[in-house]
N, CA, C and O atoms as a Tripos MOL2 file, in Angstrom:
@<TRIPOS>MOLECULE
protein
  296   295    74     0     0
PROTEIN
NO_CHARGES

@<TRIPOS>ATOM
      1 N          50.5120  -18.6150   73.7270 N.3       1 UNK1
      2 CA         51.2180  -18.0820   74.8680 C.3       1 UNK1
      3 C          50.2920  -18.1040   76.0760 C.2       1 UNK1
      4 O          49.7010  -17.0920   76.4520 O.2       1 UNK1
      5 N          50.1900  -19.2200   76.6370 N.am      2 UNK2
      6 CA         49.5890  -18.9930   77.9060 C.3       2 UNK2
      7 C          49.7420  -18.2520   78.8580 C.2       2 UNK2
      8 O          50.8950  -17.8350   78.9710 O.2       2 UNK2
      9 N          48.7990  -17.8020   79.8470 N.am      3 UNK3
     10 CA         49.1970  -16.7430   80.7970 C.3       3 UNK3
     11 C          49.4460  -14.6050   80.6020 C.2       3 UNK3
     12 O          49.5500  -13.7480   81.4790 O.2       3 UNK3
     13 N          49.4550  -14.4760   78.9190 N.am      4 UNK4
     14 CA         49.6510  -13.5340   78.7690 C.3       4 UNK4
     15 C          48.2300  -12.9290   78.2360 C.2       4 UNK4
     16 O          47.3760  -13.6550   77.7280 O.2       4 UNK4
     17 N          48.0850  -11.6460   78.3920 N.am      5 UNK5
     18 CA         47.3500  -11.2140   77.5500 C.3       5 UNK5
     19 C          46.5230  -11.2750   76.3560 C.2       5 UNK5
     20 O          45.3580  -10.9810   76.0890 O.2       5 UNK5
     21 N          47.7180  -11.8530   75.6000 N.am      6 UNK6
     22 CA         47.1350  -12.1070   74.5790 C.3       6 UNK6
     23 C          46.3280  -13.3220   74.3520 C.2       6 UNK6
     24 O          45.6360  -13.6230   73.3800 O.2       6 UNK6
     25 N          46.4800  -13.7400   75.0740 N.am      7 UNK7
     26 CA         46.4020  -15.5110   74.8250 C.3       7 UNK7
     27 C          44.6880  -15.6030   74.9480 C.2       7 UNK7
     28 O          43.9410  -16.4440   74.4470 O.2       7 UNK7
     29 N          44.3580  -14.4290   75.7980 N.am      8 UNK8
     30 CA         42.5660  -14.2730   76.2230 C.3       8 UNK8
     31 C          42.1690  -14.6050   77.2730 C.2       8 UNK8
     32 O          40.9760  -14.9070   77.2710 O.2       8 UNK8
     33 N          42.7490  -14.6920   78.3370 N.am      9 UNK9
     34 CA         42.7270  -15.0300   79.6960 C.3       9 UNK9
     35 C          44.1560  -15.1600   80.8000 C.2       9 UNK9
     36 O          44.8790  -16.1260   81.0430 O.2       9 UNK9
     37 N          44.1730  -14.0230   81.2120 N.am     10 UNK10
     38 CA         45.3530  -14.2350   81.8480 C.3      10 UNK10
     39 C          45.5240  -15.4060   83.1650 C.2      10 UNK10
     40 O          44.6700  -15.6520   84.0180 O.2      10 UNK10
     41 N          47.2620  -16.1910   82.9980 N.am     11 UNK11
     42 CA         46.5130  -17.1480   84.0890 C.3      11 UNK11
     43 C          46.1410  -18.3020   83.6240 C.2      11 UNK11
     44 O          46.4200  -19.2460   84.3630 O.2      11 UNK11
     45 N          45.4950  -18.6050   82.4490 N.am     12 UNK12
     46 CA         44.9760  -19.6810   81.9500 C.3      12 UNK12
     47 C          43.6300  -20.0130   82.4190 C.2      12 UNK12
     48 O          42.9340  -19.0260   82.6620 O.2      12 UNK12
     49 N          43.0030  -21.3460   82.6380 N.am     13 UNK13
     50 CA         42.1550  -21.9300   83.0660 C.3      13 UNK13
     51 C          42.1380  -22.5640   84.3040 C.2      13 UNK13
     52 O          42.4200  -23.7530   84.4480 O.2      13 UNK13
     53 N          41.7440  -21.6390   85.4030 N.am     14 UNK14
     54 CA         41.8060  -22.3370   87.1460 C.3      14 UNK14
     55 C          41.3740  -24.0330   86.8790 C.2      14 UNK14
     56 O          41.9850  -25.0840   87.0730 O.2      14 UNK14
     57 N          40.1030  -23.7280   86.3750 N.am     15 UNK15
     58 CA         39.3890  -25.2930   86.7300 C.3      15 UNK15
     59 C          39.9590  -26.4310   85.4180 C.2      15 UNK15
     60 O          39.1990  -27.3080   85.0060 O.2      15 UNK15
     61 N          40.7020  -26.3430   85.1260 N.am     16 UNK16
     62 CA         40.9460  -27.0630   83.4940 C.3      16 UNK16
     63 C          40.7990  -28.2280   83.9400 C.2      16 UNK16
     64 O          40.3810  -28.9260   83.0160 O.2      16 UNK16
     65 N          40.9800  -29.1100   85.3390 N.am     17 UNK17
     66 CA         41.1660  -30.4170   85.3130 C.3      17 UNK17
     67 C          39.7360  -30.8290   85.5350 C.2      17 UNK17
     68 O          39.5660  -32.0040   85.8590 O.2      17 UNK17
     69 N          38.6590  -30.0390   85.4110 N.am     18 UNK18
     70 CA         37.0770  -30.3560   85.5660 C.3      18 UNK18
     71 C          36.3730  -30.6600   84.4580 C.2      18 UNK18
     72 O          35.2640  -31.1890   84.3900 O.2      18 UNK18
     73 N          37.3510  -30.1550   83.2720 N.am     19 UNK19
     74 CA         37.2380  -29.9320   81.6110 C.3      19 UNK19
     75 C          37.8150  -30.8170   80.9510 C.2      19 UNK19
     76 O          37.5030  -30.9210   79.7650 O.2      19 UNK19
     77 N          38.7300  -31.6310   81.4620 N.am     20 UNK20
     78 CA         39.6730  -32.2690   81.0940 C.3      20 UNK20
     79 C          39.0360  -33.7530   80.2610 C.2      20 UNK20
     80 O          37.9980  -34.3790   80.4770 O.2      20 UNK20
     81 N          39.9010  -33.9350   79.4620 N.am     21 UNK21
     82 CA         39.4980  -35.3510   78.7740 C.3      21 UNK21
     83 C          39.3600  -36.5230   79.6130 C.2      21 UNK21
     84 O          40.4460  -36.9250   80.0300 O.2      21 UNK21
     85 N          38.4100  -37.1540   79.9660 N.am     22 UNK22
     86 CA         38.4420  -38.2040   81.0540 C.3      22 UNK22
     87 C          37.8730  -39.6040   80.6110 C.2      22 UNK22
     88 O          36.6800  -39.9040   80.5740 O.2      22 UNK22
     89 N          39.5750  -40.8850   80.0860 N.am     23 UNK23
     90 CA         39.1560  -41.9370   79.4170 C.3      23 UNK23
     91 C          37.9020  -42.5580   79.7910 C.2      23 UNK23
     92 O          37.3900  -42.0470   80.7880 O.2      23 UNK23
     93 N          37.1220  -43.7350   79.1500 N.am     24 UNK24
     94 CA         36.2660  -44.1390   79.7770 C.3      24 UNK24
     95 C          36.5990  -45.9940   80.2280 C.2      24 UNK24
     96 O          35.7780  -46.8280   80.6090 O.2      24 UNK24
     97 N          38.0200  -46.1450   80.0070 N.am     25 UNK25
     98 CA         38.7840  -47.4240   80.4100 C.3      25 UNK25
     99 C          40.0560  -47.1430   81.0240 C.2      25 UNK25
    100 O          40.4430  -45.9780   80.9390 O.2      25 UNK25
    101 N          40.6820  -47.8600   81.5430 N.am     26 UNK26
    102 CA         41.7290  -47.3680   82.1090 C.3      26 UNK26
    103 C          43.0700  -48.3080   81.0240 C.2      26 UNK26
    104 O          44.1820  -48.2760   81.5520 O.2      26 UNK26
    105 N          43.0250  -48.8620   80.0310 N.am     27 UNK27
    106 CA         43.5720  -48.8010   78.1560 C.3      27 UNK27
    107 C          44.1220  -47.9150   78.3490 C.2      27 UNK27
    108 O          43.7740  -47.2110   79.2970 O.2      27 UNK27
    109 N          45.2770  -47.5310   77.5030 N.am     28 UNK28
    110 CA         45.6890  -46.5310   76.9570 C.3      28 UNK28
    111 C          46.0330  -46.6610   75.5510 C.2      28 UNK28
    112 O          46.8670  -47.5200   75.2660 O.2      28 UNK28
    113 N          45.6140  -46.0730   74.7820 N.am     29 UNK29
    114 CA         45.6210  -46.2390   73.6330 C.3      29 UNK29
    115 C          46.7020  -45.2940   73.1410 C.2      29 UNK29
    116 O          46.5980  -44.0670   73.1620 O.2      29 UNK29
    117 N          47.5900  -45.8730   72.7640 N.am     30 UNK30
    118 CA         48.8350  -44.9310   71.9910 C.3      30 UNK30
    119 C          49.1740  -45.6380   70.6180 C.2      30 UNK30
    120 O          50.0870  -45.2720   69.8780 O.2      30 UNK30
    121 N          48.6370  -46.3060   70.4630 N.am     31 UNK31
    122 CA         49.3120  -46.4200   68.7820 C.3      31 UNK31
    123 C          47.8800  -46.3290   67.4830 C.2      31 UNK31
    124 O          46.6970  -46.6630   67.4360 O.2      31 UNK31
    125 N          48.4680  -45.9440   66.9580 N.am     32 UNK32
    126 CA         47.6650  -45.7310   65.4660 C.3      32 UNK32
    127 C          47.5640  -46.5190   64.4070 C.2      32 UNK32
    128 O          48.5450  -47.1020   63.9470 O.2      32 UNK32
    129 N          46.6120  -46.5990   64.0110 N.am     33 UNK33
    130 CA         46.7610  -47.7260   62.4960 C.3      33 UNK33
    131 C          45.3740  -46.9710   61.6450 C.2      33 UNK33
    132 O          44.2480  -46.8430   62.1260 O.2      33 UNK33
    133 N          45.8380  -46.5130   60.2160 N.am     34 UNK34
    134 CA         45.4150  -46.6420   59.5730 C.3      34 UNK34
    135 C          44.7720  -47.2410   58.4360 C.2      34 UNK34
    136 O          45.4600  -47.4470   57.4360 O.2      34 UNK34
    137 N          43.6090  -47.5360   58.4400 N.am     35 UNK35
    138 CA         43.2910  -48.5830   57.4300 C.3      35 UNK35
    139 C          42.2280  -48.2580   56.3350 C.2      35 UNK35
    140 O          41.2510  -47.5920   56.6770 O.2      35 UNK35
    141 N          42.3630  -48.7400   54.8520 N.am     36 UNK36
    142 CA         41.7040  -48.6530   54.1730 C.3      36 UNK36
    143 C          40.4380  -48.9790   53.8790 C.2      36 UNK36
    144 O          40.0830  -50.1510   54.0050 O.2      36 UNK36
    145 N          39.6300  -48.0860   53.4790 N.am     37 UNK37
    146 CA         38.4790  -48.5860   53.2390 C.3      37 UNK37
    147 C          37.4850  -48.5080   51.9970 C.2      37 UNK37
    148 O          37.8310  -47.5780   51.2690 O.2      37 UNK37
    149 N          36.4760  -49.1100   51.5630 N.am     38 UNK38
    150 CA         35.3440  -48.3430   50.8450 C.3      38 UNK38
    151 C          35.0660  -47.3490   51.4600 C.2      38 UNK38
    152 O          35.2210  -47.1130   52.6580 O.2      38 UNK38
    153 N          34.3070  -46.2390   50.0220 N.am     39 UNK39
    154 CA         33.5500  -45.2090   50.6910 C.3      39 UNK39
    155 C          32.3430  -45.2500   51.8130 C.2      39 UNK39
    156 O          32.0430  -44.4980   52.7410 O.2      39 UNK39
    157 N          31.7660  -46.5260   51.2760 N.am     40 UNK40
    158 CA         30.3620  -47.4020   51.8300 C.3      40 UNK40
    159 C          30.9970  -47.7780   52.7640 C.2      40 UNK40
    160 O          30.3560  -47.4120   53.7500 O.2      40 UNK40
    161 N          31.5860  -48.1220   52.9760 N.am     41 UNK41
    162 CA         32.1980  -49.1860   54.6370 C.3      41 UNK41
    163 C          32.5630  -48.1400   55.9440 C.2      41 UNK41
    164 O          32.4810  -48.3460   57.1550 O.2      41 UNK41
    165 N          33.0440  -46.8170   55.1110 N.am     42 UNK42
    166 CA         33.3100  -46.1110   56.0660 C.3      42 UNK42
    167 C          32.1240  -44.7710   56.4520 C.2      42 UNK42
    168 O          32.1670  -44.0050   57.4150 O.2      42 UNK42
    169 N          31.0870  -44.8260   55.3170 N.am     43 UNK43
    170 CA         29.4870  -44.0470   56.2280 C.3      43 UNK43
    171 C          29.1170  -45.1830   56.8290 C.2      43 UNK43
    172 O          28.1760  -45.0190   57.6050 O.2      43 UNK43
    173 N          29.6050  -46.4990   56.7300 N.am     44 UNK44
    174 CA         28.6490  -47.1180   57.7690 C.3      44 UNK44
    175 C          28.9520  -47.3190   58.8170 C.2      44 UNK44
    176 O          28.1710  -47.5870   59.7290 O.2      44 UNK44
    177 N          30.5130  -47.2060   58.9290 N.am     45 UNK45
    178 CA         30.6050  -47.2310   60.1500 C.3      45 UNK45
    179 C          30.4120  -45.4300   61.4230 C.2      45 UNK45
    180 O          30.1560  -45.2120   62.6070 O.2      45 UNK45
    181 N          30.6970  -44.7100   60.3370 N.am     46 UNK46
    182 CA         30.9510  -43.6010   61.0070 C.3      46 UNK46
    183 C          29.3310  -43.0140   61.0370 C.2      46 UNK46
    184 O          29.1440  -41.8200   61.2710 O.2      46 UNK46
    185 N          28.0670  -44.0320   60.7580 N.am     47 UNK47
    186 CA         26.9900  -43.5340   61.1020 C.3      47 UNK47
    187 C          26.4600  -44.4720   62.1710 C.2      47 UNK47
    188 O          25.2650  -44.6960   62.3630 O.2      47 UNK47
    189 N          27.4540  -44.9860   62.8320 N.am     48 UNK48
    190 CA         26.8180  -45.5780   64.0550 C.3      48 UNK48
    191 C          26.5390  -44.8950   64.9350 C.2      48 UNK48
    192 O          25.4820  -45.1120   65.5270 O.2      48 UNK48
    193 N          27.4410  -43.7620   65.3570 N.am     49 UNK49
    194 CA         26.9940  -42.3400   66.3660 C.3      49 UNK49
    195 C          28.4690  -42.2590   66.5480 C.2      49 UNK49
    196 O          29.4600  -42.7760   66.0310 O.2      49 UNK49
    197 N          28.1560  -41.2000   67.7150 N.am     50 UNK50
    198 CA         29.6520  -40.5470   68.6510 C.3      50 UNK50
    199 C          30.5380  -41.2390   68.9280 C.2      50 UNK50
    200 O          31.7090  -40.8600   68.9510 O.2      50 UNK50
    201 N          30.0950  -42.5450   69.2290 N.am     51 UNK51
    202 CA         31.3150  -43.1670   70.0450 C.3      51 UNK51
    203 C          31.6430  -44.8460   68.9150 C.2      51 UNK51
    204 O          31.7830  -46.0130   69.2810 O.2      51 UNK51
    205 N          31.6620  -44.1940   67.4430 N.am     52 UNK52
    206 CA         31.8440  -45.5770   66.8240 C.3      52 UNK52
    207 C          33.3710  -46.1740   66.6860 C.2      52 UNK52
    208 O          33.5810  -47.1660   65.9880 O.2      52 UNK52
    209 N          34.4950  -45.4560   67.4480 N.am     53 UNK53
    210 CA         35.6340  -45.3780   67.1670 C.3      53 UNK53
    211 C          35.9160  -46.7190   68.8980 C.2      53 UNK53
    212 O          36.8340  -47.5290   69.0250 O.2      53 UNK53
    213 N          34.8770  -46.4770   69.7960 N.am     54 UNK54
    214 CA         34.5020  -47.5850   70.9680 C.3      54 UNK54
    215 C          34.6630  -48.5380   70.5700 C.2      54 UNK54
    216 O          35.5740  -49.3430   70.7630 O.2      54 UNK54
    217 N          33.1750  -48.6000   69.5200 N.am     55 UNK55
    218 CA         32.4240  -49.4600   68.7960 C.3      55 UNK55
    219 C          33.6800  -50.7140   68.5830 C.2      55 UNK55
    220 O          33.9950  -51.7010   69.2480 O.2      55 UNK55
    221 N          34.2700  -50.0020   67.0940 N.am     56 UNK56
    222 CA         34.8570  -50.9560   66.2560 C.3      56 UNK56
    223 C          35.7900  -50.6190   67.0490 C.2      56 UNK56
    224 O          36.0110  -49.5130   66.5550 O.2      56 UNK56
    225 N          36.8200  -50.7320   68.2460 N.am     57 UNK57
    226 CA         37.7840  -51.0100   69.0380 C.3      57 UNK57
    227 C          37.7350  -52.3790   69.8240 C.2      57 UNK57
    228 O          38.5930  -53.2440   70.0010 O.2      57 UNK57
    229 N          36.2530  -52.2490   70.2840 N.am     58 UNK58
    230 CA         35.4820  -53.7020   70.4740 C.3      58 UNK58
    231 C          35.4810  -54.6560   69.5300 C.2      58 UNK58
    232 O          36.2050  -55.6340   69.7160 O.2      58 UNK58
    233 N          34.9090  -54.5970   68.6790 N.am     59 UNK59
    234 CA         34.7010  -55.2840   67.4840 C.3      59 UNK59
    235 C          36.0360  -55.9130   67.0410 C.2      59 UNK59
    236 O          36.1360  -57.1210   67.2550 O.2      59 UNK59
    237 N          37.0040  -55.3350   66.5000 N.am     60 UNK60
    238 CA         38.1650  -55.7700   66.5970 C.3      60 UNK60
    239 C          38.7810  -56.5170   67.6210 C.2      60 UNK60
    240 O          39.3190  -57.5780   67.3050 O.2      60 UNK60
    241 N          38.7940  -56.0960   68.9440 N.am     61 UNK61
    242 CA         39.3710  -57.1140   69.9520 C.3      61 UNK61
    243 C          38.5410  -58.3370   70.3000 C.2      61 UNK61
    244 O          38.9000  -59.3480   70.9040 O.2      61 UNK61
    245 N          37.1710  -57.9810   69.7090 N.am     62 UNK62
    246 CA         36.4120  -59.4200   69.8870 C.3      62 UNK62
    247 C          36.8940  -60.6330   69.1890 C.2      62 UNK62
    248 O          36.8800  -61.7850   69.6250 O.2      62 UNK62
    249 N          37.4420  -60.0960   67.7300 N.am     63 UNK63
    250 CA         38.2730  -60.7400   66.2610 C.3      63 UNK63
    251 C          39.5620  -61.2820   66.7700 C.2      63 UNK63
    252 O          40.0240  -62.4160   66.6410 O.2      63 UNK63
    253 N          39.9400  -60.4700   67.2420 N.am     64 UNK64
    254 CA         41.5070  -61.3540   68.0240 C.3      64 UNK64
    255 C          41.4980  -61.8330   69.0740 C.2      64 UNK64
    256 O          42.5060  -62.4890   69.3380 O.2      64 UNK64
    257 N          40.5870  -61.7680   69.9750 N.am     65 UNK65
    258 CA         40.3190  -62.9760   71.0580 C.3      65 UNK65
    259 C          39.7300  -63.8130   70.6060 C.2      65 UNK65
    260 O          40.2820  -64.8910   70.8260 O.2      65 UNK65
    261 N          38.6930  -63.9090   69.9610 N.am     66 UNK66
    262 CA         38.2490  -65.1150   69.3340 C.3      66 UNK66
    263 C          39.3990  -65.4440   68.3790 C.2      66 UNK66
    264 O          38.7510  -66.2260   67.6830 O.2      66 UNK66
    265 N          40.4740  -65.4430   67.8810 N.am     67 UNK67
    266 CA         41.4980  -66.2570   66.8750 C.3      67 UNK67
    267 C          42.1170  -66.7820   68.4090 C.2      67 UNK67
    268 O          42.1770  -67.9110   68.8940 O.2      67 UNK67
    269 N          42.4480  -65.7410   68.8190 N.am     68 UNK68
    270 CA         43.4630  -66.6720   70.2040 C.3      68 UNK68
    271 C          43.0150  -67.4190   70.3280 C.2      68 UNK68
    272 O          43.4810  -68.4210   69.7840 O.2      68 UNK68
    273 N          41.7180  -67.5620   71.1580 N.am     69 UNK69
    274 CA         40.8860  -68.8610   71.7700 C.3      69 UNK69
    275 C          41.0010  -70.2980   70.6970 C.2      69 UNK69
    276 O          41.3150  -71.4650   70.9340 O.2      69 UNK69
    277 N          40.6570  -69.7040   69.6480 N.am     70 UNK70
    278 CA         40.6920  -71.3910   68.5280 C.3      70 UNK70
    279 C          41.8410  -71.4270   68.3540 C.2      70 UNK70
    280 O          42.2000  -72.4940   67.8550 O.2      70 UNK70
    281 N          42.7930  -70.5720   68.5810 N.am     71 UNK71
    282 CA         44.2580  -71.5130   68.4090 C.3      71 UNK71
    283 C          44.7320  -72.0260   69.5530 C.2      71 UNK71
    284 O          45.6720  -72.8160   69.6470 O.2      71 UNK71
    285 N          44.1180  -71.6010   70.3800 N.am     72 UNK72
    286 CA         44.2840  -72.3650   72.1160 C.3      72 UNK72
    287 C          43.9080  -73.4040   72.2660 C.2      72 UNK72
    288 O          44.5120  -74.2490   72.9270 O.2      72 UNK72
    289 N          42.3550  -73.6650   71.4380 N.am     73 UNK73
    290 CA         41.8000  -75.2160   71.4170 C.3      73 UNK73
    291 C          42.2930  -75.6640   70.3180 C.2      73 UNK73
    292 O          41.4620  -76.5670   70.2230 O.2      73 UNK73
    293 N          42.9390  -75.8070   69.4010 N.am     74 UNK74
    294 CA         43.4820  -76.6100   68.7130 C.3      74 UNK74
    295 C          45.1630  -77.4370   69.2700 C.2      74 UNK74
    296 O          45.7120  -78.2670   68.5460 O.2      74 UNK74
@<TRIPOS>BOND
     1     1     2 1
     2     2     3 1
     3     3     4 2
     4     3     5 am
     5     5     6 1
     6     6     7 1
     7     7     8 2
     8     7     9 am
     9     9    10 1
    10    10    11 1
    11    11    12 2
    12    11    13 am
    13    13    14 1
    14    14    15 1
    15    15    16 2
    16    15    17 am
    17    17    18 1
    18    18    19 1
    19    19    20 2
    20    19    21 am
    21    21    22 1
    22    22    23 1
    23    23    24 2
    24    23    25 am
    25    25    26 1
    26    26    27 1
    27    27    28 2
    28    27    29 am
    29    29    30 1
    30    30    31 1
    31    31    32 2
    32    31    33 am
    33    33    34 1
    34    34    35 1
    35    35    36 2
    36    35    37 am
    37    37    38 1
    38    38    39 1
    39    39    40 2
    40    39    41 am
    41    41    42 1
    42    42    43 1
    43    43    44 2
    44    43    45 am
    45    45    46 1
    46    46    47 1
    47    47    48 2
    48    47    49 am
    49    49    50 1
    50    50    51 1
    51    51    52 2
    52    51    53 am
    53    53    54 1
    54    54    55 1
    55    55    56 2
    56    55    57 am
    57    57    58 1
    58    58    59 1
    59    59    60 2
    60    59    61 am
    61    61    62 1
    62    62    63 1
    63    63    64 2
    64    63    65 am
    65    65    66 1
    66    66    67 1
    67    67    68 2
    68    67    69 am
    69    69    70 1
    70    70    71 1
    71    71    72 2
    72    71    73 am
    73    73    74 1
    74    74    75 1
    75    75    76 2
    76    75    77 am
    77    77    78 1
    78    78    79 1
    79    79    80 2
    80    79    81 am
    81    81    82 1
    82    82    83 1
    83    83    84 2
    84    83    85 am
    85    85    86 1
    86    86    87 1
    87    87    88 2
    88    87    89 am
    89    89    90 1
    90    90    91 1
    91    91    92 2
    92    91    93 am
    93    93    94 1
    94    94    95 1
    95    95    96 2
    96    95    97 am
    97    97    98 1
    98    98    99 1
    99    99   100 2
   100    99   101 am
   101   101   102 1
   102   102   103 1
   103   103   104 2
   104   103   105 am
   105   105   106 1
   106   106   107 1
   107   107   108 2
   108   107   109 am
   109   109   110 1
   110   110   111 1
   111   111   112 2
   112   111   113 am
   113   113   114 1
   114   114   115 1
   115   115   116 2
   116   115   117 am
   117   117   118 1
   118   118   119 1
   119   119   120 2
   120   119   121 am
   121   121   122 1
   122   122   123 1
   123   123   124 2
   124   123   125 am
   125   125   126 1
   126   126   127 1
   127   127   128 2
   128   127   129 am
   129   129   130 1
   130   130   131 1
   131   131   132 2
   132   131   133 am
   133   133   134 1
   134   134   135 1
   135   135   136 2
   136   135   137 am
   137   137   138 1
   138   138   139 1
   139   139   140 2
   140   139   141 am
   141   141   142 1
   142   142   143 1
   143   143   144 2
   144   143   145 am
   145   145   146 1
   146   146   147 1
   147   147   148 2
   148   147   149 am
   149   149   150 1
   150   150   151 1
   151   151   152 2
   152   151   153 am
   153   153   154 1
   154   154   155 1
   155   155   156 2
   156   155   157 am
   157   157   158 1
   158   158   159 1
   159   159   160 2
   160   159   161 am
   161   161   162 1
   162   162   163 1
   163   163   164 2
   164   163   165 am
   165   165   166 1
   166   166   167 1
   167   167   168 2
   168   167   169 am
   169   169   170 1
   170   170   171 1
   171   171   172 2
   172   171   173 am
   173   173   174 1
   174   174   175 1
   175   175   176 2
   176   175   177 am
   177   177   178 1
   178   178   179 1
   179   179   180 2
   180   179   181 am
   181   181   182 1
   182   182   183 1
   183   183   184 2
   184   183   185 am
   185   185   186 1
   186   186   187 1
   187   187   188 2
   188   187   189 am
   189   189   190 1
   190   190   191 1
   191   191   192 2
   192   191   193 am
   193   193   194 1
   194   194   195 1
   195   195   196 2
   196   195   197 am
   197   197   198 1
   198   198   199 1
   199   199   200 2
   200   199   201 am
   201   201   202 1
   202   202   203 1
   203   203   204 2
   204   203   205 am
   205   205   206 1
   206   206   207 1
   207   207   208 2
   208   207   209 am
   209   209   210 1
   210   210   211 1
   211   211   212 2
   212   211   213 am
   213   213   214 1
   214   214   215 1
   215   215   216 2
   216   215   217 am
   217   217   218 1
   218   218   219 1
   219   219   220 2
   220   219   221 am
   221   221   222 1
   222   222   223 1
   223   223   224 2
   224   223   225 am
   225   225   226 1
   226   226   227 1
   227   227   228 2
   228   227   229 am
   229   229   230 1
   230   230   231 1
   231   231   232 2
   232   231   233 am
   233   233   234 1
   234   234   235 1
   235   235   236 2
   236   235   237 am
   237   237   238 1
   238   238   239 1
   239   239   240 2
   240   239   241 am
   241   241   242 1
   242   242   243 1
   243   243   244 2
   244   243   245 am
   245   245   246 1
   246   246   247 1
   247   247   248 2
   248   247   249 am
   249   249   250 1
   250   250   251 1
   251   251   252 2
   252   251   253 am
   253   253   254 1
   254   254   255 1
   255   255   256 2
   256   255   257 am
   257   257   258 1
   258   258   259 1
   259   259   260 2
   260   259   261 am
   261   261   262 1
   262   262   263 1
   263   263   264 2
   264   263   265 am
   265   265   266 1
   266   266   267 1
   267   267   268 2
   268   267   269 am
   269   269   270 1
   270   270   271 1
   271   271   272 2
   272   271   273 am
   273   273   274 1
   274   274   275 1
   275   275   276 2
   276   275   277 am
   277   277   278 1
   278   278   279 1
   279   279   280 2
   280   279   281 am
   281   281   282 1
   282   282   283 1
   283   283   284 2
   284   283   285 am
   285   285   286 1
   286   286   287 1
   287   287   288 2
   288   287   289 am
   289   289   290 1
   290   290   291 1
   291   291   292 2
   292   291   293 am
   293   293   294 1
   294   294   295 1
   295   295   296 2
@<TRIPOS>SUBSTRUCTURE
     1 UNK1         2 RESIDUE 1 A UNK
     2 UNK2         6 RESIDUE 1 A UNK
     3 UNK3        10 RESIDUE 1 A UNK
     4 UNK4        14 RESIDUE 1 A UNK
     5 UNK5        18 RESIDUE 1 A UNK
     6 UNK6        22 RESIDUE 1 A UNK
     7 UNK7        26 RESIDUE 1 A UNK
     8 UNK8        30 RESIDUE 1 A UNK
     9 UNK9        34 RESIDUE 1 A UNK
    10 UNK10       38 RESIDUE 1 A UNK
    11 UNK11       42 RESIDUE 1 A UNK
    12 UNK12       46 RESIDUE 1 A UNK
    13 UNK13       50 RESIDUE 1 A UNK
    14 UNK14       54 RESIDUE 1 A UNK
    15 UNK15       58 RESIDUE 1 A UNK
    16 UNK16       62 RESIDUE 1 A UNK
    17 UNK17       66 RESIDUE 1 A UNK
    18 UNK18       70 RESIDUE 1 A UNK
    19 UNK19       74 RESIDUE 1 A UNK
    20 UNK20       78 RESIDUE 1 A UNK
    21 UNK21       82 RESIDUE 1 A UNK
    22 UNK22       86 RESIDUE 1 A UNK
    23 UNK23       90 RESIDUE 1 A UNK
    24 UNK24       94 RESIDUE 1 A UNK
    25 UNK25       98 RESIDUE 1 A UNK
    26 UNK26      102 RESIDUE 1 A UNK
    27 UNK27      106 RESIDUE 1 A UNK
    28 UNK28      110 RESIDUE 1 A UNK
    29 UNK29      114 RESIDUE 1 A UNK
    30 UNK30      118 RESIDUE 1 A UNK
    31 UNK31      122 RESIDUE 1 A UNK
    32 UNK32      126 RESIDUE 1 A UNK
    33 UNK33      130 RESIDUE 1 A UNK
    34 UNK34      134 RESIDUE 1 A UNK
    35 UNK35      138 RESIDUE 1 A UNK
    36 UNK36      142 RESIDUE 1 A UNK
    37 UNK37      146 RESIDUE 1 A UNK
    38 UNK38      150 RESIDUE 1 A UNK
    39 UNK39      154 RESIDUE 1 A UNK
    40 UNK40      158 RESIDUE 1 A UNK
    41 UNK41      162 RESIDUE 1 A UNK
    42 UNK42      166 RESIDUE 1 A UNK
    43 UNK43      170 RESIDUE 1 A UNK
    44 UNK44      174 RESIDUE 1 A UNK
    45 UNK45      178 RESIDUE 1 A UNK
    46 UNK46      182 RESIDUE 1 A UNK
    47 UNK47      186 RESIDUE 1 A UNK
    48 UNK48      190 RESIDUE 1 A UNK
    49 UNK49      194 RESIDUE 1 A UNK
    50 UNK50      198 RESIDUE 1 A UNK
    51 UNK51      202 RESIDUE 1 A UNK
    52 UNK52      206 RESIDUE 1 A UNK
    53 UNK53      210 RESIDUE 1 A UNK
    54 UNK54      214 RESIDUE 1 A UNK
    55 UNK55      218 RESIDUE 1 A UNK
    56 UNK56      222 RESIDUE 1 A UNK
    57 UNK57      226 RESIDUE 1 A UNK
    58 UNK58      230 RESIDUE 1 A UNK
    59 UNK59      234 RESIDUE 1 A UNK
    60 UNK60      238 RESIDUE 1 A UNK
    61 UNK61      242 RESIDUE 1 A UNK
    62 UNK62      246 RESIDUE 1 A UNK
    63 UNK63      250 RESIDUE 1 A UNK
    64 UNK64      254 RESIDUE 1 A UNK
    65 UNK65      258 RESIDUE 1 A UNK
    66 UNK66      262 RESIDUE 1 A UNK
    67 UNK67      266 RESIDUE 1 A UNK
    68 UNK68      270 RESIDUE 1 A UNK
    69 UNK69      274 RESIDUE 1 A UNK
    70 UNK70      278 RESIDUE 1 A UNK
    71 UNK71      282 RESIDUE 1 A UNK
    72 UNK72      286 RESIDUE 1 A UNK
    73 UNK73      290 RESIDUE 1 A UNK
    74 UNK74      294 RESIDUE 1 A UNK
């Protein structure tokens, strides 16, 4: 319940848009895919650091631009 009492701040948050999630592409990413993995495949990726979800977003679109391209030159 925002705004009330209870909520722990009446009013809400003045500055929230200073706090706010701020992409670091202007992408929008709205769809989801889940995919399977090894146990091993997935500490390795998720020990690349903070931002490995960047990472392999890259990685992947590198994989499908490079298929485009060789089916462009063929």
């Amino acid at each position: 319940m925002a705004g009330t009492n209870a909520s722990g701040r009446p009013g809400g948050n003045p500055e929230i848009k200073k706090y706010s999630f701020k992409p670091k592409t202007n992408k929008t990413f709205e769809k989801f895919m889940g995919v399977r993995m090894s146990t091993e495949l997935y500490e390795a990726i998720k020990s690349v650091g903070e931002n490995y979800q960047d990472q392999l977003r890259a990685h992947l679109e590198e994989i499908y631009l490079g298929k485009q391209n060789n089916a462009d030159a063929d």
